[in-house]
N, C-alpha and C positions, 0 to 999 in steps of 0.2 A: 350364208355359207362361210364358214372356215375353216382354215386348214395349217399343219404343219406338218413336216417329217414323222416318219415313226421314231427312228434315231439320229441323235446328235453326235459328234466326231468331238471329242474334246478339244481344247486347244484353237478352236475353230471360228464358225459362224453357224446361225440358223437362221431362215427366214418363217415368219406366221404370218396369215393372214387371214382378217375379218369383211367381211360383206356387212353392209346395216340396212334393216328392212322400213318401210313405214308400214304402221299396222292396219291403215285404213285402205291405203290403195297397193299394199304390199309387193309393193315396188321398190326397190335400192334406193336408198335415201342418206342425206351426208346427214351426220349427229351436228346439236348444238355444237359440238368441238371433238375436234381428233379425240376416239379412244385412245385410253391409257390402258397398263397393263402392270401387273406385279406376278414375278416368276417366284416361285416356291421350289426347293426340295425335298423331295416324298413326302415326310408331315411336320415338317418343319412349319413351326407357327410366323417369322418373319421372313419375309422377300429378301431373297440375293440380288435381286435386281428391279427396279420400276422402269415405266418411262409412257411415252404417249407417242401412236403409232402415228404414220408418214402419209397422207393421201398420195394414192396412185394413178399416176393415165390420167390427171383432173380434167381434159379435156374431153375425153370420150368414154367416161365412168364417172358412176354417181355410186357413194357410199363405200367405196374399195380403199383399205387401208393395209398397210401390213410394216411390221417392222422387222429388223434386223440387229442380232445381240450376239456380243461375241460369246464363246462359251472357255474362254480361258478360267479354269480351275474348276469346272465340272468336273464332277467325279463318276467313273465309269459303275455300268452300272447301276444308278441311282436313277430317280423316276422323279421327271421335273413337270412341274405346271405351270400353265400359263393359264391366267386370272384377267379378261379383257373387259374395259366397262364404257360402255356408250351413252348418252343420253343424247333422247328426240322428243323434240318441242318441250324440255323440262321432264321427262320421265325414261330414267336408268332399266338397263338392260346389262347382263353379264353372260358369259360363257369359257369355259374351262378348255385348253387345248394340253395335251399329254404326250410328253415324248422321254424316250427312255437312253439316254447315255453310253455309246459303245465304247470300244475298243476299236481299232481301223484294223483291218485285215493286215495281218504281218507288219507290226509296228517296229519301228527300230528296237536293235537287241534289247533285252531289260539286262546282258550282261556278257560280253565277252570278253573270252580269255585265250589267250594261244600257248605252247609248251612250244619250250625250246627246241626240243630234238625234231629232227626234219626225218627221222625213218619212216618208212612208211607203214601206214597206221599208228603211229607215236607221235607226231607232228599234227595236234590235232587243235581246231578251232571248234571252241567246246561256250555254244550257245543257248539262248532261254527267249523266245519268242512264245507271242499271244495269237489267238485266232480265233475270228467268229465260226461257230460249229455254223452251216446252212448259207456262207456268205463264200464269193468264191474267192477263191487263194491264189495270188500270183505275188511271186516274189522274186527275185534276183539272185541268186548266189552268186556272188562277188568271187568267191572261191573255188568257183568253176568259171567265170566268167573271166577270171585272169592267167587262166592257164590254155595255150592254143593246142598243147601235144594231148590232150584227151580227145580220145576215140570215144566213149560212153560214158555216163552219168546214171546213177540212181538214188532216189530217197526213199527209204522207208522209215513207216512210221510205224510204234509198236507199243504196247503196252507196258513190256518190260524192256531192258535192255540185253539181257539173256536170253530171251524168248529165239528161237529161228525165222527166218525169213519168212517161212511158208504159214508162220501164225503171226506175221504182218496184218494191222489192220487196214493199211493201205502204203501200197509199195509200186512207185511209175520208175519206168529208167526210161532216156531215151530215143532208143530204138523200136518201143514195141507202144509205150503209153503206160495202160494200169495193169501190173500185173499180179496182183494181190490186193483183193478188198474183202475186209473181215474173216481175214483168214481164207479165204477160195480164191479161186481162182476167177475171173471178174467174166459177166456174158459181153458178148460181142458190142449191145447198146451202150453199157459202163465202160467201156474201153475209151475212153475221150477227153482223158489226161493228158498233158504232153508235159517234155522235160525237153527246152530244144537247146542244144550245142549250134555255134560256139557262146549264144548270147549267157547262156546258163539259168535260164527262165524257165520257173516251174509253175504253170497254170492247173489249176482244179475247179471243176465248175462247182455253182453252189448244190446240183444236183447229187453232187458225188458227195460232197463235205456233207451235208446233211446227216447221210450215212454213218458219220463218226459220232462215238459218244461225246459229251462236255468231261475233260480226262485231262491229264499232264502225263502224256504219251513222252516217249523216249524216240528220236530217229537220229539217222547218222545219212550222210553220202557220201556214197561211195564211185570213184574213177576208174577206168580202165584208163590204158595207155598202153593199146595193142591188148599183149594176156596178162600185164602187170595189172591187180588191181589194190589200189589202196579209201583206204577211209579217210578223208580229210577235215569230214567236219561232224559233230555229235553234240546232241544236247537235249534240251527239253522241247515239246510245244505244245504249249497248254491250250485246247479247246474251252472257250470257252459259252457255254449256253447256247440258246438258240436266236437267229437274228431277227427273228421276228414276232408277234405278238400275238397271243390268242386273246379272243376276245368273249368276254364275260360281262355278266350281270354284276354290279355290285348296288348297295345304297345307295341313294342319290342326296344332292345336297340343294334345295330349293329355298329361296325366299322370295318375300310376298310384300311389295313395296306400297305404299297407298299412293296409286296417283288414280286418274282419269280416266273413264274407256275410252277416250275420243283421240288418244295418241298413246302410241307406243311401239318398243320394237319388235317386228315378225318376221318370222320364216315366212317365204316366198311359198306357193301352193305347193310346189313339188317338192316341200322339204318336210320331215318330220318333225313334231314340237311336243311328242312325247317319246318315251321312253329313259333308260339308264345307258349312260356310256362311260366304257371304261378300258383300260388297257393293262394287262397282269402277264408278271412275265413267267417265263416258265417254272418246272421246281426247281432248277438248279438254281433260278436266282433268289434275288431277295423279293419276301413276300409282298403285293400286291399294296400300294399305298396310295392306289387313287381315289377319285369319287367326285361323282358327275358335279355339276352347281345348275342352276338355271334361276331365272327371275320368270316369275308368275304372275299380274297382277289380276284384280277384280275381271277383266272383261277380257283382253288378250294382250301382257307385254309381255314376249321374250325377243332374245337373241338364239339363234339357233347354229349348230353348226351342222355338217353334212350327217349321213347316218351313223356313220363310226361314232360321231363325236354329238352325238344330241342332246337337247335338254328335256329334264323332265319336267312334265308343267304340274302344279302344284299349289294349290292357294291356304297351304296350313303354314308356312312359316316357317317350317323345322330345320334343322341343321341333324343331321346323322352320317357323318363320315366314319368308316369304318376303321377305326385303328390298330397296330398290327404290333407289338415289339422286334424292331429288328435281334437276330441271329446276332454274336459275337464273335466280331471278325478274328478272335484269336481261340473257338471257341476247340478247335482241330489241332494246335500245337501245344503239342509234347514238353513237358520238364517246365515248366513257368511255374519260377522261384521267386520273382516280385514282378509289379509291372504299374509303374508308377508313367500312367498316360492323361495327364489332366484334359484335352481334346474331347474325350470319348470314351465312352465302356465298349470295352473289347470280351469279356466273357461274359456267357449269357446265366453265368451260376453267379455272378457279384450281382447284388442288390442293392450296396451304400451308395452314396456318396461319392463324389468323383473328388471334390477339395472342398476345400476351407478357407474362405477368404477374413484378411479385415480390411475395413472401410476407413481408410487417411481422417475422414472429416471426425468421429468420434469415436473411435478403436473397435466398434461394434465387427462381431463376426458371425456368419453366417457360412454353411454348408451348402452346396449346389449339386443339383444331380443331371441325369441327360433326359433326355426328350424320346421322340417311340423310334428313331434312327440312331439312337446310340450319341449321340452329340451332345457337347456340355452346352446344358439352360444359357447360352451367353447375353441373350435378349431378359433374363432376368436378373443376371449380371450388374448389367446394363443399366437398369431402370433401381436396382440395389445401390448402386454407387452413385446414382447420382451425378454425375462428372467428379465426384471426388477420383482419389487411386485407391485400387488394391492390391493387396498383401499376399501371397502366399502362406498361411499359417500350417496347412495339411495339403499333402499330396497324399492319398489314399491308395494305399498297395492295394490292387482287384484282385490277386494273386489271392487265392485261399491260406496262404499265412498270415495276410493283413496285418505285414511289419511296415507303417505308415512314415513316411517323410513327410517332417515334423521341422518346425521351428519357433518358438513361442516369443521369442525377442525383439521387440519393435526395432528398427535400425537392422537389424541382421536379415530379414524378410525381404525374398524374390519380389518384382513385380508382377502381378494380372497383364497381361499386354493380350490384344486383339487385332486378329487382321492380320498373321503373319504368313508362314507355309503354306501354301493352296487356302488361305482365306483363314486357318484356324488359329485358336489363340495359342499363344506360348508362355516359356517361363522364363522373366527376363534378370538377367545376372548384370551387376553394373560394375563389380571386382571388388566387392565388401561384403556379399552377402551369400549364404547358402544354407541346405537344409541339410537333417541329419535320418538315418532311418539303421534301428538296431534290430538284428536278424535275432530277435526274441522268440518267434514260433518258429519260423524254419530253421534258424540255427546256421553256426558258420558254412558255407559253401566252402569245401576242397575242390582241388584241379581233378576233374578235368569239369568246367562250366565257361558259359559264353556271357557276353554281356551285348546289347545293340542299343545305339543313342544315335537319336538325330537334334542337331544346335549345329550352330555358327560362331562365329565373332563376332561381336558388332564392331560396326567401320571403324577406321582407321586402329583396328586392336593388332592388323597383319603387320608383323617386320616394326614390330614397336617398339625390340629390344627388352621385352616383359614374354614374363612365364605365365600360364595362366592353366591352372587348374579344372578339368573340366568334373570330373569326379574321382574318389577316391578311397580308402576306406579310412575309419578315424584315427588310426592307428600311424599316419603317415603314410608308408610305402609299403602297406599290405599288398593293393593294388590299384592301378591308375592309370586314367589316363587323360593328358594334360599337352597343352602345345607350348613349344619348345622354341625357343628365341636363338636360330643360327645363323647368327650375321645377315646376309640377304638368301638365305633360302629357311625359313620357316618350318618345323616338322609337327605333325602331330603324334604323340610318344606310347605308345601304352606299356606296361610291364608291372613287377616287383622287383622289390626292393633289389638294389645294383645291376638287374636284368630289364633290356628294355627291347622290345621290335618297334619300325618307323612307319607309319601310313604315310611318310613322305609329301604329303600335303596340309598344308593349314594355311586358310585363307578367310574370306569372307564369306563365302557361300553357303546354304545348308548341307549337310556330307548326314548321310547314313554309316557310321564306322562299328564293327562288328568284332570284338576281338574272341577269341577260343583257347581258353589257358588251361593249357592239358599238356605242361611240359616240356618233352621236346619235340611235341608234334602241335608245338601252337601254332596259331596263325590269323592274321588280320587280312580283313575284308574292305573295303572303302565302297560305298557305292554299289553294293552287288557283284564287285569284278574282286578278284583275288589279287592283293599287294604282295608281292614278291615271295619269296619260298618259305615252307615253314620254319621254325625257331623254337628258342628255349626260352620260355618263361618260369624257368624254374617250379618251383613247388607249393609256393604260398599261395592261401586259400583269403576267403576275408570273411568275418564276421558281421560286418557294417559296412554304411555305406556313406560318405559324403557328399553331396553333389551340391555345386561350383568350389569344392576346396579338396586338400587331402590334408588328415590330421593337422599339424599345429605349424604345417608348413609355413603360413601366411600369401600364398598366392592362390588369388581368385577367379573362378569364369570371369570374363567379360566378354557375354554373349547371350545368347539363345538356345531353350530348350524345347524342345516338343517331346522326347519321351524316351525312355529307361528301363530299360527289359532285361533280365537276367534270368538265364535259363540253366537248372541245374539235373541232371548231366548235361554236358556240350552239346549242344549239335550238331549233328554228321552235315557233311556237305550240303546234301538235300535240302536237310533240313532247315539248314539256314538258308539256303537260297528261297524255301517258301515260304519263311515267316520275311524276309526282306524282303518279298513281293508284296506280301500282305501291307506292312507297314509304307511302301512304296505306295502303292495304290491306293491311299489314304493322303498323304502328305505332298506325293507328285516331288521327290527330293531328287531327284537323276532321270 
């Protein structure tokens, strides 16, 4: 028997654990040596992680192993395996465990922001939380929780933010519990919300959350104090899918080792040693990327696990996993004018190439694409270079104008770098080098359009007394934006030519920076959160694009890039706050 969670908490721990049978007196039995294991994501052909599992209780169990992996830089979401392999008396036994990657019920904000004015209903803390649809919800408002003169509290939550009360899909205040669920008015059984004062604690069982769709609902709450009542806090909360897993048939994956009938590993009498196991998550998520494994041999060796998770026995040798092309995580936003993301294919209508590398050892160059999760080949990469370095030659616009950053000049060419932001590769700038991309299909971009970059510095680049160009157009001071060497506080700058707004940060870390140059209603983002009030970026549009330099300035990145998105018209509010989540939830940048 083995076993793991359904869901894993990113950031976290999970524990698995394996049983091992003998096959003749099918009884728990220790293997030649501790199972090992290699974890995989969805259909990802290389392991993020190996290792070889811990004997458990060795004094009062025979054959009980289980490990424990942290899961810092899982990605929520995504459908991880475990690949475990045993061997008894000389003959191998495997089994697959399947667990799917959440979100934690009401995660720290993905963004808050507060306005100055203290009126009431103007003085508002205006947030963007996640939540599992069918998982219960208990969270804290801090912002009722710090004030003692409130008589009453309520939340609703709603479709629109114009919508009235009473077409609330779920709205508790409390004094009463739930008084609005999907629009009615809730029967006496559903009444078993609570909103309790003074802690400012709002619990929803998983029975009630169920109920909601997988949505990015709009709610706000709202205080009495006495018959005053004001709205304090308003924002998004994205439900997302459902917490739990339906279970389906798919293909199995068996192989068929040649050893002996006189050893090997079994399922215990009460265990199943046939069938398909597999775990698919609902439609809102991403399509289904598992698929069972078992070992077969001649007479009887498998490993088995409980019924959820069995193997199928099989003595033909086949391999048939079912593979699936993932969805394109930007496949929903709006205005995508270029999108130069070496990482990964984000729309599900490009079919090139994601870049172009060369190879340091003999200038050879070579094109790479993604895998059936959208992720660049880096295991072919890999095995392409040799341990030589590689080049940046092409970054591939996915964007349906496929105006491509380009650099063909050896010495001027980015590095290939691996391993950076939540494990993916980057593009690494050393202050000599950068690419060019000329807006030949789509053409110059006017105001009003946005741009979104996630990079860094590398170390010691902070407070160095150096300018350093992050991108720009070729023109010089079309537009850009670049970090800014003052004295001991550091900025990073964006604008046109003689006009400039400050994200007031530049450091070593990675930053998601968002700028929206529409005049004098521009404004910059850092992070998800809004930097300071809007501004004049006057009127200049750009043709082109530079990135680590601006025209003939001569200062360079010296840093890190993950990716470059330009969106033509801007972005409304919304809008950007969902494509920053998207690009968030890939990268893990705040």
């Amino acid at each position: 028997m083995s076993s793991i969670p359904e869901t894993a908490i990113p950031d976290s721990t999970i524990v698995f654990n394996a049983t091992v049978h003998d096959p003749v007196t099918l009884q728990e039995a220790d293997p030649d040596s501790p199972p090992t294991y290699r974890i995989y994501r969805d259909l990802a052909d290389d392991p993020i992680l190996t290792g070889t599992m811990t004997k458990r209780d060795d004094a009062n169990t025979v054959g009980f192993y289980s490990a424990e992996v942290s899961t810092s830089g899982w990605v929520p979401l995504a459908i991880y395996t475990v690949w475990i392999r045993a061997v008894v008396n000389g003959n191998p036994g495997t089994i697959t465990l399947v667990t799917r990657c959440e979100y934690p019920t009401w995660q720290t904000p993905i963004r808050t922001t507060t306005s100055s004015s203290s009126a009431p209903g103007v003085g508002l803390v205006a947030r963007e939380w996640r939540v599992m649809r069918g998982d219960t919800l208990e969270r804290t408002f801090d912002t009722v929780a710090a004030d003692a003169t409130i008589t009453k509290v309520q939340v609703t939550i709603k479709r629109n933010v114009n919508l009235p009360d009473d077409e609330a899909d779920l709205a508790v205040d409390s004094k009463t519990g739930v008084i609005r669920l999907l629009e009615e008015a809730p029967t006496l059984t559903e009444n078993i919300a609570t909103f309790t004062l003074p802690t400012g604690v709002l619990t929803v069982p998983a029975t009630l959350m169920s109920k909601l769709s997988a949505y990015k609902y709009d709610y706000d709450i709202q205080v009495w104090r006495g018959i005053a009542i004001q709205t304090i806090e308003r924002g998004k909360m994205r439900v997302i899918g459902d917490a739990t897993w339906v279970t389906a048939a798919s293909p199995s994956m068996s192989v068929s080792p040649s050893v002996s009938p006189s050893a090997s590993l079994s399922p215990s009498a009460s265990e199943s040693a046939s069938g398909s196991a597999s775990r698919s998550p609902s439609a809102s998520q991403s399509p289904s990327s598992s698929a069972s494994a078992s070992v077969s041999p001649s007479a009887s060796v498998s490993l088995s696990a409980s019924s959820s998770e069995s193997l199928s026995a099989s003595s033909s040798g086949s391999a048939s996993p079912s593979p699936s092309q993932a969805p394109g995580a930007y496949d929903d936003v709006s205005g995508l004018a270029h999108v130069y993301e070496p990482a990964r294919r984000v729309l599900s209508s490009y079919t090139g190439s994601l870049i172009r590398l060369r190879r340091s050892s003999d200038n050879a160059e070579s094109d790479f694409g993604y895998d059936s999760n959208n992720d660049l080949l880096t295991g072919d990469i890999t095995t392409w270079l040799g341990g030589n370095t590689g080049y940046y030659v092409y970054i591939y616009d996915q964007s349906p104008n496929g105006d491509d950053l380009y650099m063909g000049t050896n010495g001027t060419q980015p590095i290939y770098i691996t391993g950076q932001l939540n494990g993916h590769p980057a593009i690494d700038h050393d202050g000599t080098v950068y690419m060019n991309a000329i807006f030949t299909t789509g053409g110059a971009m006017t105001q009003d359009f946005s741009v979104y970059t996630v990079a860094r510095l590398n170390t010691g680049k902070h407070q160095d007394s150096n300018n350093y160009f992050l991108w720009g157009g070729m023109n010089k001071f079309d537009c850009f934006l670049f970090k800014l060497d003052d004295g001991s506080n550091d900025r990073m700058v964006t604008g046109t030519s003689g006009i400039t707004m400050n994200y007031g940060i530049a450091d070593e870390d990675y930053h998601l920076y968002t700028a929206l140059f529409n005049g004098v209603s521009s404004s910059i983002t850092l992070d998800g959160g809004a930097y300071g009030a809007p501004g004049n970026l006057g009127t200049q549009g750009i043709a082109n694009i530079r990135v680590g330099s601006s025209g003939s300035i001569g200062q360079y990145w010296n840093g890190r890039i993950h990716a470059l998105i330009l969106v033509d018209p801007g972005h409304t509010p919304e809008q950007e706050g969902d494509l920053e989540l998207l690009i968030n939830d890939y990268y893990g940048v705040y």
